[in-house]
Backbone as JSON, one array per atom type, in Angstrom:
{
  "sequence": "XXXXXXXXXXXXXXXXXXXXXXXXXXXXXXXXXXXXXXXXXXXXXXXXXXXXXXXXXXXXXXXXXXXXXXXXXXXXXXXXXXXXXXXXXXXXXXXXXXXXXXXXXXXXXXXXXXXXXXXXXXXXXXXXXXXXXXXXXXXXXXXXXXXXXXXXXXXXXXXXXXXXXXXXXXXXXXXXXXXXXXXXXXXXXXXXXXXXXXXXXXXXXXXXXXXXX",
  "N": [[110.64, 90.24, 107.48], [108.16, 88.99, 109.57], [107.95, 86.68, 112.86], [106.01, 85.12, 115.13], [107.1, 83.5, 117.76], [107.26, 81.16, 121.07], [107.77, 81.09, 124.31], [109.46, 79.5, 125.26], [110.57, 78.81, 123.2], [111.74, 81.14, 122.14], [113.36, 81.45, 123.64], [115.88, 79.48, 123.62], [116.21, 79.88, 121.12], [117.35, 82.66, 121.18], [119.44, 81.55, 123.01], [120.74, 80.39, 120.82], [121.22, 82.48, 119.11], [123.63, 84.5, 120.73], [125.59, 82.42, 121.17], [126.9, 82.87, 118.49], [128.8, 85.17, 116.46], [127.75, 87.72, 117.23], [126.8, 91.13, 117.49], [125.06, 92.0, 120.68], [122.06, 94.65, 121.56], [120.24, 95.81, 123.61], [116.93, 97.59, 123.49], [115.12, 99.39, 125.17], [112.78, 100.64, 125.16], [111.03, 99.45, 123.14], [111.39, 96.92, 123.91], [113.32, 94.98, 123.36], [115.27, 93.0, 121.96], [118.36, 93.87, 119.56], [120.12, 92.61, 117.08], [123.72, 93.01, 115.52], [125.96, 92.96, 113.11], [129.79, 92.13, 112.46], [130.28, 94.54, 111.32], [128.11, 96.44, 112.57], [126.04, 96.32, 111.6], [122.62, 96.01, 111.17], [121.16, 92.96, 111.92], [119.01, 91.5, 112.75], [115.73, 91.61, 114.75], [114.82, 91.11, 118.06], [112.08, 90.74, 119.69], [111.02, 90.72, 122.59], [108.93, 88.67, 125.45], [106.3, 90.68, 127.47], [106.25, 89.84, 129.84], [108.9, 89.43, 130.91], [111.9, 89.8, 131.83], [114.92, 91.45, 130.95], [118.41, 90.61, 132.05], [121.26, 92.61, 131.51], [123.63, 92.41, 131.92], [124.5, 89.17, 132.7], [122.75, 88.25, 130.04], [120.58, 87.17, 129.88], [117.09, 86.25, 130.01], [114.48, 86.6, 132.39], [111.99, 84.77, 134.22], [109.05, 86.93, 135.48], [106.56, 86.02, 136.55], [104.5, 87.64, 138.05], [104.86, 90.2, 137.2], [104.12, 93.26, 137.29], [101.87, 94.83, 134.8], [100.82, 97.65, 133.32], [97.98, 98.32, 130.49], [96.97, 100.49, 128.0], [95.0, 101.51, 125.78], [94.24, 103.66, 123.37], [92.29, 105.73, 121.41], [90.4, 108.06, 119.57], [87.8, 108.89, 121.34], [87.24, 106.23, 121.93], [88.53, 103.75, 124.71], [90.63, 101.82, 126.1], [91.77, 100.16, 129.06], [93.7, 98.39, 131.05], [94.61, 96.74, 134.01], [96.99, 94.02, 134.45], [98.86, 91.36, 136.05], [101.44, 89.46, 135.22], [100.31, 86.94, 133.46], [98.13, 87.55, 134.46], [94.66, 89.03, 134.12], [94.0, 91.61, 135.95], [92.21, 94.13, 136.52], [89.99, 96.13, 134.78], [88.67, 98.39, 131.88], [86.49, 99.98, 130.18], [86.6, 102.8, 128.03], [84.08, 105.33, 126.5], [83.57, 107.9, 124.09], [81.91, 110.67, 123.06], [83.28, 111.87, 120.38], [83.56, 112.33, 117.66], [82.77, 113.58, 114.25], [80.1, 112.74, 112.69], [79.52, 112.9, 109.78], [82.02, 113.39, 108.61], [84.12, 111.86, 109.67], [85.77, 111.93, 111.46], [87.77, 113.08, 114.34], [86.88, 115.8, 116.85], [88.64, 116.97, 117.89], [91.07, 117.05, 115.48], [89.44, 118.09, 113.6], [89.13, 120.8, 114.84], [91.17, 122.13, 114.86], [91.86, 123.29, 112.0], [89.3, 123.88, 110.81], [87.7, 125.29, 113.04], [85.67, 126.02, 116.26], [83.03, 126.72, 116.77], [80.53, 125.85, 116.59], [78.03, 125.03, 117.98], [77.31, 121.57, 118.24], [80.17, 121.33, 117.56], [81.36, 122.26, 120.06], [80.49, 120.94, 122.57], [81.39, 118.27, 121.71], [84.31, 118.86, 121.59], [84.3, 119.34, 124.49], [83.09, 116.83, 125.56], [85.57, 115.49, 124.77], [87.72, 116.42, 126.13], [87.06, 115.82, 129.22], [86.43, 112.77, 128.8], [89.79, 112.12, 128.51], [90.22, 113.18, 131.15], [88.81, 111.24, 132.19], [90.21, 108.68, 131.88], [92.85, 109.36, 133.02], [92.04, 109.63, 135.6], [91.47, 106.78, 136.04], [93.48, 105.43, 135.42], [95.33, 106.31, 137.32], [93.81, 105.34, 139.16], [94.43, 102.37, 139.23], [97.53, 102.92, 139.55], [98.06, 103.63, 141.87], [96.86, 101.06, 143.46], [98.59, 99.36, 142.67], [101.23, 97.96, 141.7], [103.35, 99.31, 139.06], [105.21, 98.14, 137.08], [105.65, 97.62, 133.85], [104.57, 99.85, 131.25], [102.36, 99.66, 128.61], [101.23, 101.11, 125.52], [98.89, 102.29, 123.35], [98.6, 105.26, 121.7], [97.67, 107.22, 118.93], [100.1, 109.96, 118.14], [98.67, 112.15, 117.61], [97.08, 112.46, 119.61], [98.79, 112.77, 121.81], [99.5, 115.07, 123.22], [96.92, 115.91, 124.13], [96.54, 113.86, 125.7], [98.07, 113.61, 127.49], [98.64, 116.4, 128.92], [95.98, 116.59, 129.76], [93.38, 117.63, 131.95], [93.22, 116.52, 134.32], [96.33, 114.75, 134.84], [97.95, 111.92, 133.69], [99.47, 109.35, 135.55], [101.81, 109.34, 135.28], [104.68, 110.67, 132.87], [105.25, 111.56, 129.42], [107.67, 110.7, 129.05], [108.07, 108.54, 130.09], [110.53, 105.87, 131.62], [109.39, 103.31, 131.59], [107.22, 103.09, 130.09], [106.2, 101.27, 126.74], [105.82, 101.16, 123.56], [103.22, 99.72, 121.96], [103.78, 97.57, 119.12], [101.93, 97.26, 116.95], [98.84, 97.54, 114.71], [96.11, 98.55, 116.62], [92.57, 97.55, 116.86], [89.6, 99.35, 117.15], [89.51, 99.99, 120.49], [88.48, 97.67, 122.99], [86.93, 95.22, 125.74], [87.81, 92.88, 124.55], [89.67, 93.5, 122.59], [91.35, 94.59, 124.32], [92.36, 92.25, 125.64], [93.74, 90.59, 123.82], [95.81, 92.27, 122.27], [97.18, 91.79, 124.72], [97.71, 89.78, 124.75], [99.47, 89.39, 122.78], [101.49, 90.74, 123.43], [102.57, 88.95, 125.42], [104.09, 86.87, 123.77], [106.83, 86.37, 121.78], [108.77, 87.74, 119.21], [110.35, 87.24, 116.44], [112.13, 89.5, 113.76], [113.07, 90.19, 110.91], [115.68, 91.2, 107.89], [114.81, 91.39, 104.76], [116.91, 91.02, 102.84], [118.23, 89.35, 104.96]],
  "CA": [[109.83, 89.11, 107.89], [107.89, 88.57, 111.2], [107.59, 85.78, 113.02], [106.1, 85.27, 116.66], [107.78, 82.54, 118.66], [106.47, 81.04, 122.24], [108.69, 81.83, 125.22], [110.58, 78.76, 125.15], [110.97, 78.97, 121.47], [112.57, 82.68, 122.02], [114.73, 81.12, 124.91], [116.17, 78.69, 122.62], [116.83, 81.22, 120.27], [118.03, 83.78, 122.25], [121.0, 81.05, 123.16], [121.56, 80.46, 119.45], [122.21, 83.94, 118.48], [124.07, 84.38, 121.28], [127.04, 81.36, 120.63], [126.98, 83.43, 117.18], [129.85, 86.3, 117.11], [127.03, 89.33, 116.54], [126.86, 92.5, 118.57], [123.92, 92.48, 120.83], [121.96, 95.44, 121.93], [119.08, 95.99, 124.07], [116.11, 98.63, 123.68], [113.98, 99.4, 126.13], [111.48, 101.76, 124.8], [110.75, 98.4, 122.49], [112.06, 95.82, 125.12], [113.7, 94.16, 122.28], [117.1, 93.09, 121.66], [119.17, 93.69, 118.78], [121.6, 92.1, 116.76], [124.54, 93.13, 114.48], [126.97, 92.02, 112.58], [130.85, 92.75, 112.82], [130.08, 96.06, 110.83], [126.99, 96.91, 112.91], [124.67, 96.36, 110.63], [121.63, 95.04, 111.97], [120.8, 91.66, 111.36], [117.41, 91.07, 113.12], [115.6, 92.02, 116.55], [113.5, 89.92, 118.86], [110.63, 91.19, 120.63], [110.66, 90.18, 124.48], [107.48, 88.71, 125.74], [106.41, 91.88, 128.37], [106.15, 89.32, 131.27], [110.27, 88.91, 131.03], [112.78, 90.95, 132.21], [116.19, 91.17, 130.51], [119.57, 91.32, 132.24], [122.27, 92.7, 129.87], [125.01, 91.95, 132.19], [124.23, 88.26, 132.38], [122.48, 88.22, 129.0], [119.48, 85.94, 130.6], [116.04, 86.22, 130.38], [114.12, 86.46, 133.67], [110.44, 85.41, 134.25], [108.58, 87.3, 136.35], [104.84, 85.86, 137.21], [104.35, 88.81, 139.11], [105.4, 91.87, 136.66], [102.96, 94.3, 136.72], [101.66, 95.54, 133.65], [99.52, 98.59, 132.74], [97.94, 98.28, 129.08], [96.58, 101.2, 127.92], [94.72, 101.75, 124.2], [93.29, 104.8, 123.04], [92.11, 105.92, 119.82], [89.55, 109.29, 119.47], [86.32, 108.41, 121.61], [87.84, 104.98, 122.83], [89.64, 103.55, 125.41], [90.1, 100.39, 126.79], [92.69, 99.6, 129.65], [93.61, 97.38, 132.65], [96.39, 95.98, 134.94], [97.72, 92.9, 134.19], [100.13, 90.65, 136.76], [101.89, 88.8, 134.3], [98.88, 87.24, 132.53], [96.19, 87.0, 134.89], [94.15, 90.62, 134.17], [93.29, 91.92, 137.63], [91.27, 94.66, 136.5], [90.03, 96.5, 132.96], [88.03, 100.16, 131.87], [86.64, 100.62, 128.85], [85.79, 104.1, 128.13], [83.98, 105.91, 125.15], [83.17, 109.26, 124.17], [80.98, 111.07, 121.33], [84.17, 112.82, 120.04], [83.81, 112.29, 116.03], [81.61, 114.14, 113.74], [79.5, 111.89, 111.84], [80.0, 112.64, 108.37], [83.24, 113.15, 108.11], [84.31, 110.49, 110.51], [87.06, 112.81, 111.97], [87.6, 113.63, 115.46], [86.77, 117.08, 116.95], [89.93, 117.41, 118.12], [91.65, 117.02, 114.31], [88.7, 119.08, 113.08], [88.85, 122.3, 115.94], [92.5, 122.89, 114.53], [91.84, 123.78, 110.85], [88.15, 124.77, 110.88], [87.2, 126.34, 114.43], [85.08, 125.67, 117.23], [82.04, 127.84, 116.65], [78.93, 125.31, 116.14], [77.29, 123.96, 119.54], [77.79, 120.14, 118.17], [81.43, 121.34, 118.1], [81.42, 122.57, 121.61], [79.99, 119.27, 122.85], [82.51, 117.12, 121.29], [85.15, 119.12, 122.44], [83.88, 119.04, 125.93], [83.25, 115.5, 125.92], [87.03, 115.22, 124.63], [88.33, 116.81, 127.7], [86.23, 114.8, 130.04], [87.3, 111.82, 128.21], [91.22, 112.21, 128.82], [90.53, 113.11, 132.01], [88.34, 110.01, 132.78], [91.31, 108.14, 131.14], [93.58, 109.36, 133.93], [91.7, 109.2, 136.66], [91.4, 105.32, 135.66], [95.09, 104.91, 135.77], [95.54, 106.79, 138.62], [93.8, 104.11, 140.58], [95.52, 101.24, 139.42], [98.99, 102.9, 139.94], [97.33, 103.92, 143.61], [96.37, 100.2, 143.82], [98.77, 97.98, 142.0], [102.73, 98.04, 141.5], [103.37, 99.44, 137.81], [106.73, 97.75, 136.39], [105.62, 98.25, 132.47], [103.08, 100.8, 130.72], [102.29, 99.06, 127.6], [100.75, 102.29, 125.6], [99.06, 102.44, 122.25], [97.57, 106.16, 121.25], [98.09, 108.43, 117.9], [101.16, 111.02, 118.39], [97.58, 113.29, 117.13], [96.0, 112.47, 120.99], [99.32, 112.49, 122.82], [99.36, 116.33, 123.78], [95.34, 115.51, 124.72], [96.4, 112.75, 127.05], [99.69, 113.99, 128.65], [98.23, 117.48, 129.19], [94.9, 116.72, 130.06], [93.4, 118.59, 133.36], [93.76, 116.0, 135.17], [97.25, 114.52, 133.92], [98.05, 110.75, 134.14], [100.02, 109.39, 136.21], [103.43, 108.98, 134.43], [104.65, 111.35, 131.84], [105.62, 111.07, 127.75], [109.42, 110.4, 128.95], [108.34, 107.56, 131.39], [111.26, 104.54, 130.85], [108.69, 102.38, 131.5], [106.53, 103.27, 128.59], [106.55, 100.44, 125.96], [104.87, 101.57, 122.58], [102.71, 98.49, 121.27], [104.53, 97.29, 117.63], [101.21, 96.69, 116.2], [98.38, 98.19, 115.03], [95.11, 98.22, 117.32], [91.26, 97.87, 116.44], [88.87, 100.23, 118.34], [89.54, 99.21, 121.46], [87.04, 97.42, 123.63], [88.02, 94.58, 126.54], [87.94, 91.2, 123.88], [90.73, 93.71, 122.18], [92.77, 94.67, 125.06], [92.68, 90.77, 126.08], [94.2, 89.84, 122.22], [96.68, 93.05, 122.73], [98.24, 91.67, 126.36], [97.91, 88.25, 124.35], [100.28, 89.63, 121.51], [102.98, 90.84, 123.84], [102.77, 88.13, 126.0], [104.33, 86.53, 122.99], [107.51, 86.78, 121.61], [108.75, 88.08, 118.02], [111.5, 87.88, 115.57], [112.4, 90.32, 113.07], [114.74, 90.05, 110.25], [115.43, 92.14, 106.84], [114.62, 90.75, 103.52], [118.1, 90.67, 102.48], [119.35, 88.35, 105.98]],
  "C": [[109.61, 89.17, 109.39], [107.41, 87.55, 111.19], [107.1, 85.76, 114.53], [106.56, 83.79, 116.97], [106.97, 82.67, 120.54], [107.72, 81.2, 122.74], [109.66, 80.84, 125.3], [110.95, 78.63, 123.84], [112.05, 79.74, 121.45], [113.67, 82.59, 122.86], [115.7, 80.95, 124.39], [116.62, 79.12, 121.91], [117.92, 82.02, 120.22], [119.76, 82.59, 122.35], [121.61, 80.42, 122.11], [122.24, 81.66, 119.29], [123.66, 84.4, 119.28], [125.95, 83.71, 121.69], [127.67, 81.86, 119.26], [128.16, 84.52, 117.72], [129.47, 87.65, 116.91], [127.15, 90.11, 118.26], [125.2, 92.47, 119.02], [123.35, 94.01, 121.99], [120.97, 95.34, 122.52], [118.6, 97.4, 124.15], [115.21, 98.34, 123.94], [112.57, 99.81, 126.16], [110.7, 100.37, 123.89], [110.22, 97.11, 122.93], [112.31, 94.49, 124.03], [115.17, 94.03, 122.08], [117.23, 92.98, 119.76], [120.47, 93.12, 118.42], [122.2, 92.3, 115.53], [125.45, 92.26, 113.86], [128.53, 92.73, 112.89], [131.07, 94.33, 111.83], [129.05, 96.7, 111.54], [125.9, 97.11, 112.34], [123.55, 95.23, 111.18], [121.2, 93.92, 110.81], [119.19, 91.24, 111.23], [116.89, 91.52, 114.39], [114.44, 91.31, 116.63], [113.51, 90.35, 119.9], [110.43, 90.53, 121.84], [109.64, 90.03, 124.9], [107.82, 89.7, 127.56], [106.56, 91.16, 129.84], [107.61, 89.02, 131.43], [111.0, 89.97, 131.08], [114.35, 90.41, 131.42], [117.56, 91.99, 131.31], [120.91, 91.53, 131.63], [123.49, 92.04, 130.71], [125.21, 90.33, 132.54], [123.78, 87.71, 130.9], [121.42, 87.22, 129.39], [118.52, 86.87, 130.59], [115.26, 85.85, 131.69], [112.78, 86.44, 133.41], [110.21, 86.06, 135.46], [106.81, 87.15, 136.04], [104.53, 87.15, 137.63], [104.7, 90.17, 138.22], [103.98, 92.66, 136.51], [102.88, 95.5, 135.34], [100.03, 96.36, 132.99], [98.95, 98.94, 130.85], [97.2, 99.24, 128.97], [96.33, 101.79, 126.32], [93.79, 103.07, 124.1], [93.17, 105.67, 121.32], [90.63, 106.78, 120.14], [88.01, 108.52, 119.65], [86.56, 107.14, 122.21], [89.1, 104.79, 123.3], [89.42, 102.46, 125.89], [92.17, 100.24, 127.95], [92.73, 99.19, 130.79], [94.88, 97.41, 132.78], [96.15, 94.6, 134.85], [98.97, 92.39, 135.39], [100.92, 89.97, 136.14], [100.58, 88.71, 132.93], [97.82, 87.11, 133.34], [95.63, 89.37, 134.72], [93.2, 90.68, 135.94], [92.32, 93.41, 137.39], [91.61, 95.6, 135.26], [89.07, 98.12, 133.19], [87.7, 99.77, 130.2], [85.82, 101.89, 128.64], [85.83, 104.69, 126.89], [83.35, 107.46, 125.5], [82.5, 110.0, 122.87], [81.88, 112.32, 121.24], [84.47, 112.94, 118.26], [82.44, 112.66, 115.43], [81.56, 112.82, 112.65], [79.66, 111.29, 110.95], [80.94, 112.36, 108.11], [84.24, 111.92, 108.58], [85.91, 110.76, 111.2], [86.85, 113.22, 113.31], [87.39, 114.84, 116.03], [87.85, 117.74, 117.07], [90.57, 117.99, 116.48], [90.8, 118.26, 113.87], [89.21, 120.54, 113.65], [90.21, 122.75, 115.0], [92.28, 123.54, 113.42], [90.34, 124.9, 110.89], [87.42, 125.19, 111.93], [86.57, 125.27, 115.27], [83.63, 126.29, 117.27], [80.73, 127.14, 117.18], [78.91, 124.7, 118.12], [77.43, 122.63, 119.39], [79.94, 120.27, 118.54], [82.0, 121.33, 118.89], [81.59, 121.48, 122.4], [80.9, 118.73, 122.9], [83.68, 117.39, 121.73], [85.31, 119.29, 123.87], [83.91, 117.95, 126.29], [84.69, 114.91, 126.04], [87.81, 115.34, 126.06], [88.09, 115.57, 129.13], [86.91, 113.12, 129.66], [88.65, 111.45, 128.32], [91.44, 112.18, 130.34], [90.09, 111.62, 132.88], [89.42, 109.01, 132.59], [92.57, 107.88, 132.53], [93.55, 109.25, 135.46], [91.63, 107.67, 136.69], [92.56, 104.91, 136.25], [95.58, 105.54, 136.48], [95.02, 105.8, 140.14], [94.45, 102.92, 140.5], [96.87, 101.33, 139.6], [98.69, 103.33, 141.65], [97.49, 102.28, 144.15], [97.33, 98.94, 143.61], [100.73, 98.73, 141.97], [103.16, 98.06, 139.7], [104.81, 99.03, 137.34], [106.92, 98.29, 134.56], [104.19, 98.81, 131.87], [103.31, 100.55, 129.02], [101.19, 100.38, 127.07], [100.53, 102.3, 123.96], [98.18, 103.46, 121.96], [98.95, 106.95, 120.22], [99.21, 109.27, 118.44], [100.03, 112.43, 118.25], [97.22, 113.73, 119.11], [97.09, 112.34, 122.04], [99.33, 114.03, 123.71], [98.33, 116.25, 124.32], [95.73, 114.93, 125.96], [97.38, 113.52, 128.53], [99.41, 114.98, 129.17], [96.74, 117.49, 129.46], [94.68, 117.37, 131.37], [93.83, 117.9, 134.58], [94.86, 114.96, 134.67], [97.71, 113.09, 134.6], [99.4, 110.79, 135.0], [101.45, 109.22, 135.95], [103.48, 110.2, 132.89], [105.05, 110.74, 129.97], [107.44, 110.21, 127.75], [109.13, 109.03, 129.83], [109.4, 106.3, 130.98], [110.51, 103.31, 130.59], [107.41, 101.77, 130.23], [106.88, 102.27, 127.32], [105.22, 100.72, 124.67], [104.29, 100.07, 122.07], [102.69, 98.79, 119.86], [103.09, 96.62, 116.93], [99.8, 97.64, 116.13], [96.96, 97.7, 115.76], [94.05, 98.24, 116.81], [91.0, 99.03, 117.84], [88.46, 99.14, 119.6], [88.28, 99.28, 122.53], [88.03, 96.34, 124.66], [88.38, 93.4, 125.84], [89.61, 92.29, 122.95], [92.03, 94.57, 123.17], [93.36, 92.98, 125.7], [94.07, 90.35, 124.77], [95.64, 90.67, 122.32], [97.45, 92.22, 123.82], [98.64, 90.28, 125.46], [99.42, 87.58, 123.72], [101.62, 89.75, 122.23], [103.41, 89.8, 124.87], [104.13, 87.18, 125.42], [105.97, 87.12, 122.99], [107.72, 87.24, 120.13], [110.02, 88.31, 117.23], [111.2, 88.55, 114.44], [113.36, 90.38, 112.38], [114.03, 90.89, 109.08], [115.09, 91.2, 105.81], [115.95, 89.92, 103.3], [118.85, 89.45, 103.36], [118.27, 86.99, 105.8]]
}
């Protein structure tokens, strides 16, 4: 079961479970805490809204107005991303590319691997691809130039991560960055009304429990 909760909801929460006698854990790659039971068996985990910082050795939630946050969506031919200060968006991108053949409705990329590169539409598309990744990084190369990056909120395929990370011109943070926070949901083709709804989502908070608890 999911549920989202508002930030004082998750506060509130947070100092229930807490008075409870479970094992909690924090992950970062998530920015979610966990909680066990006296066997370690997870109970449930709740989803940290991205504008809050968690300190384990206190066990307190911290706002920060001010966290800078880079959102970044990409999906074959689109892209949409900005910087974020908490929630006010201080500046956005959306960038497309004619990287999917028609019919099949498959990217060139996916395609080039199995059945070649040969045709001149193929060429193209894989050209544009390139171009595309790199426009991508040059993007977020100016807002980490311009802006103070605390979390890189990051939602592309594991298909387009070798594309991105290895592109010619290569973003500005790598696949290992700690800061890197995978977005737990999935995205439409992103445009800026769906990176707004995205920042909206993690703004948010979220519990998580099993069937069985």
């Amino acid at each position: 079961m999911r549920k989202k909760l508002s930030v004082d909801t998750a506060q509130d929460f947070l100092h229930i479970l807490q008075e409870k006698d479970f094992h909690e854990q924090y992950e970062q790659a998530k920015h979610q805490l966990n909680f066990l039971d006296e066997q370690h068996e997870p109970l449930l985990s709740l989803r940290l809204p991205l504008h809050y910082c968690y300190d384990a050795d206190s066990r307190i939630l911290h706002h920060d107005e001010d966290h800078g946050i880079m959102l970044v969506l990409i999906q074959a031919g689109s892209c949409a991303v900005g910087y974020f200060a908490g929630e006010d968006n201080l500046a956005h991108k959306v960038i497309k590319s004619y990287m999917v053949r028609k019919k099949q409705g498959k990217s060139q990329i996916k395609y080039a691997k199995t059945k070649g590169k040969s045709r001149a539409g193929s060429r193209v598309r894989l050209s544009n691809a390139e171009d595309f990744f790199t426009n991508i990084s040059t993007k977020l190369e100016e807002y980490v130039d311009a802006f103070e990056v605390d979390r890189i909120a990051l939602s592309c395929s594991k298909t387009l991560w070798p594309f991105f990370f290895n592109a010619k011109n290569e973003p500005p943070f790598t696949a290992k960055d700690e800061r890197i926070i995978k977005i737990p949901k999935h995205v439409h083709t992103p445009n800026y009304e769906i990176l707004l709804q995205t920042h909206h989502f993690l703004m948010q908070a979220e519990i998580q429990t099993l069937p069985e608890n």
